[in-house]
DRENMAR-516286 format. One record per residue: x, y, z of N, C-alpha, C, O in turn; residue in three letters. Coordinates in pm, whole numbers, plus 50000, padded with zeros to 5 digits. Layout:
XYZXYZXYZXYZALA...
REM end
This chain:
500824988050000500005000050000500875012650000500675022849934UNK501835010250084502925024550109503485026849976503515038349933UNK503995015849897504485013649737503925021949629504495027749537UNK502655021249660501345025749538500715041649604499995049449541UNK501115043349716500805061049785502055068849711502195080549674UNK502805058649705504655070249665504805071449554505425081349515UNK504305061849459504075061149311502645067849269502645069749147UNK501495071849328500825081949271501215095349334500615105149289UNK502015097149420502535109249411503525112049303503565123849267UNK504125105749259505125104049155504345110349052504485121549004UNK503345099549021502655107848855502015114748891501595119848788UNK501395121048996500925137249051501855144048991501555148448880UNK503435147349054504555152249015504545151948808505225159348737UNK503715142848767503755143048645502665156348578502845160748465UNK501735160748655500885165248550500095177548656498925180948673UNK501305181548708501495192548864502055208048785501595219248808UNK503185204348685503745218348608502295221848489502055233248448UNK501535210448453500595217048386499265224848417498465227248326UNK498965230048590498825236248657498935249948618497965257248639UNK500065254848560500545266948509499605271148394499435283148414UNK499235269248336498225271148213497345282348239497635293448193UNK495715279848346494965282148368495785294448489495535306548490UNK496505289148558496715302248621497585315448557497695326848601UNK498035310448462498275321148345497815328448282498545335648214UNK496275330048277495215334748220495305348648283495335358648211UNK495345349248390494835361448462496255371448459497395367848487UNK495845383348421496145398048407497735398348551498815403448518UNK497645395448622498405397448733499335391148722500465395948737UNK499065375548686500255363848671501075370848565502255369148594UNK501015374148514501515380148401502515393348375503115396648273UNK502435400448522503255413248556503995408048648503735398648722UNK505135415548640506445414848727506235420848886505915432548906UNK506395414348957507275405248984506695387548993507285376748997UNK504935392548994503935381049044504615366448916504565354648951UNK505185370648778505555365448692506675354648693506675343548640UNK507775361848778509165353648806508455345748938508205334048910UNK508195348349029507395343349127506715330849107507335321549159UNK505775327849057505205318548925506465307948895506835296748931UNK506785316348826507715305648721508945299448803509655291448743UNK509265302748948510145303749001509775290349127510505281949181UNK508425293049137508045281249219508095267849125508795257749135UNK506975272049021506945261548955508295250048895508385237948873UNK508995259248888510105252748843510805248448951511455238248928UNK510945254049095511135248449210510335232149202510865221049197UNK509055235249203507785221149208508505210049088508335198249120UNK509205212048970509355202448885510565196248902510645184448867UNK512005204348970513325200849049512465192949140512665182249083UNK511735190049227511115185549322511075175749291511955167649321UNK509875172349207509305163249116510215150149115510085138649157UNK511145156949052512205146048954513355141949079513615130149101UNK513845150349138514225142649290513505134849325513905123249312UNK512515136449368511075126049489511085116149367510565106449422UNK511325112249242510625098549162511935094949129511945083149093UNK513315101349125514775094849100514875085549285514925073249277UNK514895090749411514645084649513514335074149512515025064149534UNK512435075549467511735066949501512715055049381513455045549406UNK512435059049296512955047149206514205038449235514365026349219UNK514915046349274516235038749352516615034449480517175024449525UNK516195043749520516355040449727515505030349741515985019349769UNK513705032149723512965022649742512685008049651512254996949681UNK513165014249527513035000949453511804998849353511424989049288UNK511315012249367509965014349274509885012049141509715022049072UNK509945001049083510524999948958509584996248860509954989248767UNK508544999548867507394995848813506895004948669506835017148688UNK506625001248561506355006648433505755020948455506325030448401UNK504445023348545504245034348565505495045148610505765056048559UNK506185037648730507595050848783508555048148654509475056248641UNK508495042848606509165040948478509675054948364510665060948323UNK508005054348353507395065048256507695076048332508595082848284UNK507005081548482507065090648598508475096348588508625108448572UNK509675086848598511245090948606511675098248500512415108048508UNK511115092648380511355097448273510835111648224511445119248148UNK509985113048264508905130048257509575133248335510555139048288UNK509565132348485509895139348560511435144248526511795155948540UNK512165135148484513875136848448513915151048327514685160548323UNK512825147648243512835161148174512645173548224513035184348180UNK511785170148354510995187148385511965192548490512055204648512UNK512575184648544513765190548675514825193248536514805205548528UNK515585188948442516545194848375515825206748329516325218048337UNK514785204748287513985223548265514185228948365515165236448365UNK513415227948486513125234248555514865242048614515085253548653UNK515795230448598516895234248700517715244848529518765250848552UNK517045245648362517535256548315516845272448335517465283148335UNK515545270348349514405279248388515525285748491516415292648441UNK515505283948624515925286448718517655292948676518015303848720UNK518345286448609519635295048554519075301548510519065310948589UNK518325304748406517995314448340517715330148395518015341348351UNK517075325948498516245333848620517215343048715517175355048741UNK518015333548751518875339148881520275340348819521125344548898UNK520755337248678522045337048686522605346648565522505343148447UNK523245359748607523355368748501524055364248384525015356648392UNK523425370248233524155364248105523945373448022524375372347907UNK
REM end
């Protein structure tokens, strides 16, 4: 049971950055500073992500087709998230 709570948090972590959409809509998200703020968590939330399902997958042993797929999304959205975040904080 503990196996299958840690692995739907995992694909939560999968479809958590597409969240951003709908709250993008509105006039505010959209001005500075509320903007970097936003994008700054979120991309915090997807580094997250891809830690908590590289863990689970290795420490615990979660090795199941779903964390499979999960590691693999998630592995994309933390290398975004962790360029987002250079992008953000690191002068160029």
């Amino acid at each position: 049971m503990k196996d299958r709570l840690l692995a739907a948090v995992s694909i939560l972590f999968v479809f958590l950055p597409w969240t951003i959409l709908p709250l993008r809509r509105h006039d505010w998200a959209l001005e500075s500073p509320a903007a970097e703020i936003i994008i700054s968590a979120y991309a915090a939330l997807m580094i997250a992500g891809g830690v908590y399902t590289l863990l689970c997958y290795l420490r615990l042993r979660l090795q199941t087709l779903p964390m499979k797929a999960s590691l693999l999304v998630n592995g994309l959205y933390a290398a975004a998230g962790a360029a987002v975040l250079a992008m953000i904080f690191l002068p160029g």
